[in-house]
N, C-alpha and C positions, 0 to 999 in steps of 0.2 A: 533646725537650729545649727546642723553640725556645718552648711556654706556661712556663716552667721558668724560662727565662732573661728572660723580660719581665719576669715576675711580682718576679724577683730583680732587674733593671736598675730596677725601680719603687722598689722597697726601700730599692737601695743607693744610688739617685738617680745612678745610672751608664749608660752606655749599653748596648744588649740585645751589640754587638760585643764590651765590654771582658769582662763576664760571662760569655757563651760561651768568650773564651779563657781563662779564669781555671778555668772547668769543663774544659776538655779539660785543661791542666794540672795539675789535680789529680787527673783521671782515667790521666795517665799517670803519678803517684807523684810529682810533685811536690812537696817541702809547701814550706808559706806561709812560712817564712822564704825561702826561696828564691825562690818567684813574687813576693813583695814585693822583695827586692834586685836579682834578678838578670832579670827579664823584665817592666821596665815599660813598653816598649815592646808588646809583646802585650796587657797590661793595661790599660794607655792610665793605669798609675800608680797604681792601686789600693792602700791601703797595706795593714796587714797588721791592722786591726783591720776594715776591710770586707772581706778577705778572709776572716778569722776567720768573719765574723757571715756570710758565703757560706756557708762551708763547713757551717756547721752548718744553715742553711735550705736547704740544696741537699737535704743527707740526709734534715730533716722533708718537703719539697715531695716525693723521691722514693719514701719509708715510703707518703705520701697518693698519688701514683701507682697505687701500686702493691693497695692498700686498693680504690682506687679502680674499678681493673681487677678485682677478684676481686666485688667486692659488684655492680658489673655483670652480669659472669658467674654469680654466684647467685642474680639476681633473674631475669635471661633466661632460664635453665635452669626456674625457677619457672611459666615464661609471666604472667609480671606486668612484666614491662617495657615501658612505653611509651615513645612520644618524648618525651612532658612530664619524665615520670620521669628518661628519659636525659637528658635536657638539663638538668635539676637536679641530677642527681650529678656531672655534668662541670663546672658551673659552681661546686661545693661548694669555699671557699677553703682550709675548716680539717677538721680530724678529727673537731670538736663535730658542725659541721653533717652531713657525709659520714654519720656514725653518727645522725644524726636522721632521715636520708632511711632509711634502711638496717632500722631500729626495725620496723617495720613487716613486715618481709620475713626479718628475722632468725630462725632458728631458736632456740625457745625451750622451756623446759619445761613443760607443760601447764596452759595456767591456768582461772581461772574463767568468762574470757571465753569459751577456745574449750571448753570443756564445754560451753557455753551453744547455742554456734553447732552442736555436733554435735549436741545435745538438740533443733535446729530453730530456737531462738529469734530468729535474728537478723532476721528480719520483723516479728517484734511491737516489737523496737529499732528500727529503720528507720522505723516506722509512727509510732512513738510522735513519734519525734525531728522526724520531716517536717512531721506534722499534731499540735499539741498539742488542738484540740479534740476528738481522740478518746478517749474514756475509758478510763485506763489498767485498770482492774477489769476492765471487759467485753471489751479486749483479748487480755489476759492470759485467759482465761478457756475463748476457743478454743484456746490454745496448752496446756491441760491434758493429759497425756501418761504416765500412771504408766511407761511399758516407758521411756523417755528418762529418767524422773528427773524430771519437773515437775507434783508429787502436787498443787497447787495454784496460785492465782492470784499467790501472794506471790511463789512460787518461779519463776514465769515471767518476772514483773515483775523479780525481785533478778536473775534469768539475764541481761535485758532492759539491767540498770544494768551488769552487769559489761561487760556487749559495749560500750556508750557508755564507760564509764571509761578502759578498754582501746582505743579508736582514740582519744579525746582524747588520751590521755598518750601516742601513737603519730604524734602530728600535728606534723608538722616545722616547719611555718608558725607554730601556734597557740604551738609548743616557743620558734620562735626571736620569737616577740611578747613571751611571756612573760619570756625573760630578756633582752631589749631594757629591759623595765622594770624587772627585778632589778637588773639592771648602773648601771640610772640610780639608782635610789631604795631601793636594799633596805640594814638596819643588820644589822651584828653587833652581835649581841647577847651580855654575857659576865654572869654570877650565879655567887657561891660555892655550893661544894654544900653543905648545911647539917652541920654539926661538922667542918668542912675548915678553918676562921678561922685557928687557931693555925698545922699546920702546913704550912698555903700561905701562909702570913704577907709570904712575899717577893713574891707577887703581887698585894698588898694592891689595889694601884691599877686590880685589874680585876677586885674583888670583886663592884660595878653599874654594868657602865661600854657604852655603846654608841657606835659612830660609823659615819658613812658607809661600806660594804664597800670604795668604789672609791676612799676617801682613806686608809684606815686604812697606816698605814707597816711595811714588813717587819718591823724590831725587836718593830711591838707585835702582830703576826699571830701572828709564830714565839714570844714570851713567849706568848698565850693556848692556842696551838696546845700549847703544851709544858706549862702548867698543866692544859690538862682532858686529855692524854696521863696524867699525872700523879695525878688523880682530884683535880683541886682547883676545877675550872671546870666551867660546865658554858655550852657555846656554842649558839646558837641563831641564824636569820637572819628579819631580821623585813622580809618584802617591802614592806612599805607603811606607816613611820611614822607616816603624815601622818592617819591614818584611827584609830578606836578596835578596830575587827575587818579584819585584814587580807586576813584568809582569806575573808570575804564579798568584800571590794574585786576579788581576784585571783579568785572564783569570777566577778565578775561580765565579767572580760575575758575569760574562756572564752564564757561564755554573748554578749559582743557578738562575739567572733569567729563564733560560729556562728549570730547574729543570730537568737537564740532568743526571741521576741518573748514578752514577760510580762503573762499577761492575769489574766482570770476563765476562760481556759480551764480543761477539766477536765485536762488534763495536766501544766499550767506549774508546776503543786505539785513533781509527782515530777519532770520536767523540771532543776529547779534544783535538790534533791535530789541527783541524780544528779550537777550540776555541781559541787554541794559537794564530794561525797565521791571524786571526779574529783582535784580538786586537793588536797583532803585527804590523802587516802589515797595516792595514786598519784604526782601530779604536783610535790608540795611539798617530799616525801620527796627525791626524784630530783632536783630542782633546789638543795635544800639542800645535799646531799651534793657537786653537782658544784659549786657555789660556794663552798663552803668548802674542794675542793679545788683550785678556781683559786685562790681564795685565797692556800691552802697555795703553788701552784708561782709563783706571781708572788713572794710571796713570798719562796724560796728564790731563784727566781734573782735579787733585788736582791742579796737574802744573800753569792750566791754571787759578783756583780760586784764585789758588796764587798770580800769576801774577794782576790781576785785583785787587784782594784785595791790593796789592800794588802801583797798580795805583791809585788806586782812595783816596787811604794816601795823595800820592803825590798831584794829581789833585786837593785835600781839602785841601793842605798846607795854612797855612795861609800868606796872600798877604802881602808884606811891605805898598800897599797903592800908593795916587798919591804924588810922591815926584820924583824930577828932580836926576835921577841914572846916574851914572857910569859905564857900564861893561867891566870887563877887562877879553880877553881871552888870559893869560898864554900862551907865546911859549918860546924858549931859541935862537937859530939859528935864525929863523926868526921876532923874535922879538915879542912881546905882542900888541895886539890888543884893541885900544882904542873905547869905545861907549859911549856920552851920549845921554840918553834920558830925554822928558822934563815928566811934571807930567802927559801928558795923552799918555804917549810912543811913542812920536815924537822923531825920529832922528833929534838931532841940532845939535853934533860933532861928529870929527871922526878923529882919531890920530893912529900913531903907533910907541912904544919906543922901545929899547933894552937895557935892564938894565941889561940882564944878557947875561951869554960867551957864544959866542965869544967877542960880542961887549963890553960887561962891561960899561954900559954908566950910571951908578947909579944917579950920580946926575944931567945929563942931564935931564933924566926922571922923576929924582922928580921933578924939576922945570917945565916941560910940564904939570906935571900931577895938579900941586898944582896950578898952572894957570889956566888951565882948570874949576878944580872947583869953583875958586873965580870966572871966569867968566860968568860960567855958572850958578853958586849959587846950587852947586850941594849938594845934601844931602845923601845919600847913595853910596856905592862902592860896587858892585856885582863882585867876582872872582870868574873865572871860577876854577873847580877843580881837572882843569887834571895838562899833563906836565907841571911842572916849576911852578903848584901852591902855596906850600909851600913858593917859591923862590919870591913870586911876592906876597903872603901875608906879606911877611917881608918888604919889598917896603911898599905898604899901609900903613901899622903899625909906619914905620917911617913917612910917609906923616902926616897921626891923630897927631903927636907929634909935626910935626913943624908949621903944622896950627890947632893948637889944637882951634884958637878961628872960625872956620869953621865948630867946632860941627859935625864933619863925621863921620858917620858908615859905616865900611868893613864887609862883610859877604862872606863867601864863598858860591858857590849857583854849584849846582849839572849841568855839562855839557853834560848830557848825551843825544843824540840827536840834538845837537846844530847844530853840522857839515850836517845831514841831513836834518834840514830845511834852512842852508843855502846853499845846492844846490837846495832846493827845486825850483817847480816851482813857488809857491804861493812869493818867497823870491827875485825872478828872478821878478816878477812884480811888488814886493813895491820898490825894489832899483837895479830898470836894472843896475846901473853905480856905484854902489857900488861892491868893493872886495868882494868874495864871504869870506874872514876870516874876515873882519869885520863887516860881516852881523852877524857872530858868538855872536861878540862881543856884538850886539844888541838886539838878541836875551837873550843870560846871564842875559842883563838888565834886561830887560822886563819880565824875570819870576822872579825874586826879586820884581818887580812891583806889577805882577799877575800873579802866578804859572799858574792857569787853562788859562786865555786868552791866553798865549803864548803856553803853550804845546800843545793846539787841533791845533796848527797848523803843530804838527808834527804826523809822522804812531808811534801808539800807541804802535808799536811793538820794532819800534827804543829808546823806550827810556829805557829800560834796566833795567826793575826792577822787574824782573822774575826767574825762574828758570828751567834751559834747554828750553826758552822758544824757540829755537831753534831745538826743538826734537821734538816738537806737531804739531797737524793738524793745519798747517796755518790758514786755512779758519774757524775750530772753535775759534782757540785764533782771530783773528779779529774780527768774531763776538761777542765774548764777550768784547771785550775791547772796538768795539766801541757802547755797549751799556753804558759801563760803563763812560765812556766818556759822553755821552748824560746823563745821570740820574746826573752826577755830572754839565753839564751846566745848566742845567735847576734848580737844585736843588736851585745854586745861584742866577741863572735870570742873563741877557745880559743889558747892555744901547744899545739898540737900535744906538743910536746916535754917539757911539764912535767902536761899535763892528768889526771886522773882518770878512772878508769872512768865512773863517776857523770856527770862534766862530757861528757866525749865522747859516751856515750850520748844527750846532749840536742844536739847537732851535727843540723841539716837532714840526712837520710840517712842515717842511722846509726842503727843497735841497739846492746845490750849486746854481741852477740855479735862486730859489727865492731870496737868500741870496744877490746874484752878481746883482738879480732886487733894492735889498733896496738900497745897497751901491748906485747904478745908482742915485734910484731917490735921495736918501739925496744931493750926489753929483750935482745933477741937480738942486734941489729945495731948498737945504739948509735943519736943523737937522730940524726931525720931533717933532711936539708940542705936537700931542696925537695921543693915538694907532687906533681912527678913519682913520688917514691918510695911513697908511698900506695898506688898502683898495684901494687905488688906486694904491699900487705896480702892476705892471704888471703883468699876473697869478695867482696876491697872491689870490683867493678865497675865499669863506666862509669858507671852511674846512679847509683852512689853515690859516686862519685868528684864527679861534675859538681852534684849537688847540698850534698856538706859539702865540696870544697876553697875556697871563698871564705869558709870561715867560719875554717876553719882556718889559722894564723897556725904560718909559724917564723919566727922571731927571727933576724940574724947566719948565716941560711942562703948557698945560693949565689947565688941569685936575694934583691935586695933587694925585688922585687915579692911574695915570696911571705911577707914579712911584711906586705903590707897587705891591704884589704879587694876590691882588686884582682880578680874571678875570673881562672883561667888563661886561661880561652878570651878574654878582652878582651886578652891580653899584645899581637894584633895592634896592637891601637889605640894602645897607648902606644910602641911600635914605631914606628909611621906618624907620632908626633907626635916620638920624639924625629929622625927622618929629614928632618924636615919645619925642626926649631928647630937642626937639627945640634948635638947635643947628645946622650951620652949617660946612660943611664937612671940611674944614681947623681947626676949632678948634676942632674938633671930634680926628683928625689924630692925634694919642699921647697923647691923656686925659687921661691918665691911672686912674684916678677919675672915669671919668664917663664909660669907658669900661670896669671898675673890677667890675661894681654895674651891667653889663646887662645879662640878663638872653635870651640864644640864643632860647628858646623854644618861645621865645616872638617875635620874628623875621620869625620864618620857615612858609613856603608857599608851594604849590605843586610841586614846581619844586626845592627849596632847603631846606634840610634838616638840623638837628642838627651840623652833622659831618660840613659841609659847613661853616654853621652860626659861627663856634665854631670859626673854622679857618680864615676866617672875621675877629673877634675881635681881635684874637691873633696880623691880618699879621697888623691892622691899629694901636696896642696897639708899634709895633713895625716895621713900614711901612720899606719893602725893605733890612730887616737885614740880616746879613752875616753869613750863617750857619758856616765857617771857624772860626778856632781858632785867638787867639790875636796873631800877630807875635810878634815871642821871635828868637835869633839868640844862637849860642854857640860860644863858645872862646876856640879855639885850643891852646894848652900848647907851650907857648915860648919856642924854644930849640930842639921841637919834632920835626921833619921834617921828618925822613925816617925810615922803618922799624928796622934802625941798632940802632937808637937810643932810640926806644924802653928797657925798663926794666922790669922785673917780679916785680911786685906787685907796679909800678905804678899809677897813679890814673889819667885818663883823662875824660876829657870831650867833647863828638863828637856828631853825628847825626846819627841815625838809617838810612841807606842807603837802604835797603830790608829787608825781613822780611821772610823765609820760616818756612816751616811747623817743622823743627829742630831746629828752633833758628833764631834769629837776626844777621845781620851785620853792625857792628858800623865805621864810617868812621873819625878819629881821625888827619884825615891829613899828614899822612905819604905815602899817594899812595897807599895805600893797604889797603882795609878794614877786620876789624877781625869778629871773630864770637863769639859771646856771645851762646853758647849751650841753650837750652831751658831749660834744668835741672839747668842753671847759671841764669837766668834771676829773680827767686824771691825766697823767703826762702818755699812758700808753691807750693803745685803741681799744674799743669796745664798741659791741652792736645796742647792747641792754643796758640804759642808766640803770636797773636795778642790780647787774656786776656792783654797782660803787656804795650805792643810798636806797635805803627804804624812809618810806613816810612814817616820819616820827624822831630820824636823826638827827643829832644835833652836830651839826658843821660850820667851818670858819668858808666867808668866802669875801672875795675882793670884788669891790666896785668896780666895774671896766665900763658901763654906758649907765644915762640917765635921763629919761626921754620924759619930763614930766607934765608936756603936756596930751601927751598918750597914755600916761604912765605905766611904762615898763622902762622895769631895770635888769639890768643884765650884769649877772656876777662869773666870778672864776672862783674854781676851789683852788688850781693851781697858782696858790698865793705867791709864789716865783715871779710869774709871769709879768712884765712891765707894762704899763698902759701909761696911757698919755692924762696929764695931768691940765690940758686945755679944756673948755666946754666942752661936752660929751655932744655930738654930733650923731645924727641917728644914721646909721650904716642899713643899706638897702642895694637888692638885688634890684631896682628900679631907678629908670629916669626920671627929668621932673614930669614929662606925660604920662606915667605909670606904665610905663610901657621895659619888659623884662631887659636886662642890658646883659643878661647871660641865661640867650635860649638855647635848649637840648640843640645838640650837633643833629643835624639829618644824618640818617644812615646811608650808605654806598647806594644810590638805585643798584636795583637787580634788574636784571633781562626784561624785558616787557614783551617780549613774544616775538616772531617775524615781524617785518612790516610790515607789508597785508594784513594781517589779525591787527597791528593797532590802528591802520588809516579805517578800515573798517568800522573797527570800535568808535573813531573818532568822528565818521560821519554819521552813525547810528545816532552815537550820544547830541552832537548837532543837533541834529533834527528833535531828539525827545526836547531839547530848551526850548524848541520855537514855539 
């Protein structure tokens, strides 16, 4: 563990001690919301996004361990292990290299090279390659052999090329030269396939389009990656822009690696021959594929950052709170779906109007709906923000007006996911006999309620505030999202008392099956008074006691400490501090007096430290607080309903819906959300749109373009900024042929070697075309 833990303290720019205890903690089941809140003393403070990014290099580092030890073992069992050998696989950082060392030794299925070698030939290879003044004809000539298979001179010679092909493309050194240079100078390359124009039409912009491999941004990776998935692209990697034949340029760093001198000898013909069709055939194929699939996973995991950092905007929205809701889930045909719920997200009613066509029932519905709330005493309205939203905020907005002394707020509240928890299973057990569109309805509620409570009931994956996240490794995007999920329940802490299956289950320590034990017993026994009780859940443990009771929050319990973030095992220390201030624990809770005057060094013992003590003070100076913002709503522009009625230079006010790494998308309540460019978002530079906006902000931004038969629009924050008040014209890096009108600059050619080495190379390659 201790090369493990350097390699990781390198990483995390930590020390090799805090690392090691952060591994032995999660080697005994700890997880990271816990080792982040509750042992940063052992950590020396590590927070929980280098913890994160441990956890998951600890298990690649331990995978390549482990790789590591087995291809040892296969090549010693072989009798081809030397020291050198060993001493390069052990020093191997990544799984590329590890498997380059390995190529060579690897069992494989029978190829042209070793028929060559069992036919005899690898002498006449060897001879040739050593000494280029020996004449490959008259070589090749004593290696004639009919009972092997080498009826002639050709056939010895082509035996000859396969065995050089096959240890080039088997050369770890020569492998990791070569994509040293890929990595710096190689382009994607992207071309329509021919009669694909029309319906790849939406890829237009990467119909002739090339740029640096190592700049190219995930968005535009995962669009071309998904076009020729598609049969609308066709991708290519071109190692050597700078050059007019790249494939000479890269034959010719084979041939300096092997310091293959280029003469008038009689061998330096087939020689370089052989080094074309080396990287040709063998070597070009293999390093395309694997750079296109670095590509690919560089790209998913920005994707996948993305996604998550998006989530957990969301997931930290700030909650409306306990107040008796409304949710309305917008339909037109079928009519809109009524929910309330009370202040602790109990379903009390359930209605459905149709105010819009066909039915047109407008003021039937206002009267349902204005009834409902006088009888309910309801105080917020949550709409949903799909179909017929627009249509069914203006309903609302009438409704505030006529019972204006009902003091309601309408908020529009993001639906995304809604539909999938309510075919959920979890949705099927709270309201077997409810409509599964009304369960919608309740859902909408309830995350105007409590953003986070309600969404961990849904797959992180369905709620849609990613990018391509339909194009990446499923099973890595779940696992990060459902960590991200967990670090954000915990971060706020659960009421025990009121929680969900769904929400418990995301509790440090906890499963479904412990989760589905608390409900039990509450349900059995009535709300729990203190987190001692826990302890008699069934299964629930000491380990899982010690890891989810600090997240776990009761309210008005018997202990006021066990509403806070407090764990039990620290009760010593607030103990010692009230003994110490003469002062019991209810008036300690909130004395901001007498917790701004204490000094944590005066508190720590063996077992808790400064970092501990400190956080004590903080959680009791403000017992149980909501790391989530103040909820603030926005107010979509009367009038504005649909993209059509959109105008350039406009001014509206919406909600940041997502967030990629190009810029933001602002949702203004037209159905269509636009994009604020990242170069739009503020007057100075930035790499990160999330410097300016997280998902869930409410921001002013100006119409600058409106493309409505594509439909995209394109906004500015910087409302300064003048735009043209003519038809909005759609601005493109393209001709009218699709063809790029600002392609990457070529770089300086470099040297291409003497002359001789490239007339060479260039009659060699000749001939392979014929």
């Amino acid at each position: 563990m201790s090369n493990i833990a350097q390699r990781l303290a390198t990483e995390l720019n930590a020390k090799e001690q805090q690392v090691n205890a952060a591994i032995t903690l999660l080697d005994e089941g700890s997880t990271v919301p816990f080792i982040a809140r509750y042992r940063k003393e052992a950590t020396g403070g590590l927070d929980d996004t280098q913890l994160r990014l441990l956890e998951q290099r600890l298990s690649y580092l331990r995978e390549l361990d482990e790789r590591r030890e087995f291809i040892v073992k296969t090549i010693d069992e072989q009798g081809k292990l030397t020291p050198e050998l060993h001493a390069e696989i052990q020093a191997a950082d990544s799984k590329t290299v590890l498997e380059d060392l390995y190529l060579p030794y690897k069992p494989k299925r029978r190829t042209k090279g070793q028929i060559a070698i069992e036919a005899g030939l690898e002498p006449l290879a060897d001879a040739l390659f050593n000494d280029p003044n020996l004449n490959p004809e008259q070589q090749a000539a004593t290696f004639i052999d009919s009972d092997k298979g080498v009826a002639d001179s050709k056939s010895a010679l082509d035996g000859a090329k396969f065995i050089l092909m096959e240890r080039f493309a088997e050369d770890a050194k020569l492998l990791a030269k070569l994509r040293a240079h890929l990595k710096e100078h190689a382009q994607i390359e992207a071309k329509v396939i021919t009669g694909k124009e029309e319906t790849g039409n939406k890829y237009r912009d990467y119909f002739e389009h090339n740029e640096l491999l190592n700049k190219i941004p995930s968005h535009r990776a995962l669009a071309m990656l998904r076009a020729r998935n598609e049969g609308v692209l066709q991708l290519s990697i071109n190692p050597e822009p700078s050059v007019e034949d790249a494939n000479q340029f890269c034959a010719q760093i084979i041939a300096d690696h092997y310091t293959l001198a280029v003469s008038g000898a009689p061998a330096s013909e087939w020689l370089m021959s052989v080094v074309q069709w080396a990287w040709k055939i063998k070597i070009s194929l293999h390093l395309e594929n694997e750079f296109l699939g670095a590509m690919r996973e560089k790209a998913e995991l920005d994707a996948i950052e993305v996604f998550a950092k998006n989530l957990k905007d969301l997931l930290m929205a700030a909650p409306a709170g306990a107040k008796t809701t409304m949710g309305i889930d917008p339909g037109l045909r079928t009519g809109c779906k009524v929910a309330i719920v009370d202040k602790t997200g109990k379903l009390i009613a359930t209605s459905t109007i149709h105010p819009h066509a066909p039915q047109n029932q407008w003021e039937k519905s206002l009267k349902t709906l204005e009834q409902m709330c006088r009888q309910y005493k309801v105080e917020l309205i949550a709409i949903g923000n799909g179909t017929a939203s627009r249509e069914t905020d203006k309903l609302a907005a009438e409704l505030l007006k006529n019972a204006a002394e009902l003091k309601l707020n309408k908020i529009m509240v993001s639906e995304a996911g809604a539909s999938v928890y309510s075919a959920s299973e979890f949705a099927a057990n709270e309201f077997p006999d409810l409509d599964v569109s009304l369960r919608g309805a309740v859902s909408i509620a309830r995350r105007l309620q409590d953003p986070l409570a309600e969404l961990v009931k849904i797959e992180p994956k369905s709620i849609g505030v990613g990018q391509y996240q339909h194009d990446v490794s499923q099973s890595q995007l779940g696992q990060t999202l459902t960590a991200v999920v967990e670090d954000c329940v915990n971060s706020v802490g659960v009421d025990v008392n009121t929680a969900s299956i769904p929400l418990l289950t995301r509790v440090s320590g906890l499963n479904k099956t412990l989760a589905s034990n608390i409900i039990k017993y509450r349900d059995e026994n009535g709300s729990f008074t203190n987190r001692k009780a826990l302890k008699k859940v069934e299964r629930l443990g000491p380990k899982a006691f010690e890891q989810a009771a600090g997240f776990l929050r009761i309210a008005n319990g018997d202990d006021p400490l066990d509403a806070s973030a407090v764990h039990p095992e620290a009760y010593p220390v607030i103990k010692a501090i009230c003994t110490k201030q003469n002062i019991e624990v209810d008036a300690l809770i909130g004395n901001h007096d007498i917790l701004n005057r204490l000094v944590a060094n005066d508190y720590v013992d063996e077992k808790f430290g400064v970092p501990t003590v400190t956080d004590i003070i903080k959680e009791l100076d403000k017992p149980g607080r909501d790391p989530r913002p103040e909820f603030k709503t926005a107010q979509f522009k009367a009038g504005v309903e649909t993209i059509n009625d959109l105008k350039v230079g406009m001014t509206l006010e919406g909600v940041v819906s997502n967030v990629a790494n190009f810029g933001a998308f602002v949702d203004v309540g037209v159905h269509q959300d636009g994009l604020v460019h990242i170069s739009a978002l503020t007057d100075k530079f930035i790499s990160d749109p999330r410097e300016v906006v997280k998902a869930g902000d409410i921001v002013k931004v100006k119409v600058i373009e409106v493309d409505v038969p594509r439909k995209r629009i394109s906004f500015t924050m910087r409302l300064n900024d003048e735009v043209s008040h003519h038809p909005a014209q759609k601005q493109s890096t393209k001709s009218h042929k699709g063809k790029s009108t600002q392609k990457p600059s070529k770089p300086k050619s470099r040297d291409a070697g003497n002359a001789a080495m490239g007339n060479a190379f260039a009659e060699a390659f000749a001939k392979l075309k014929k």
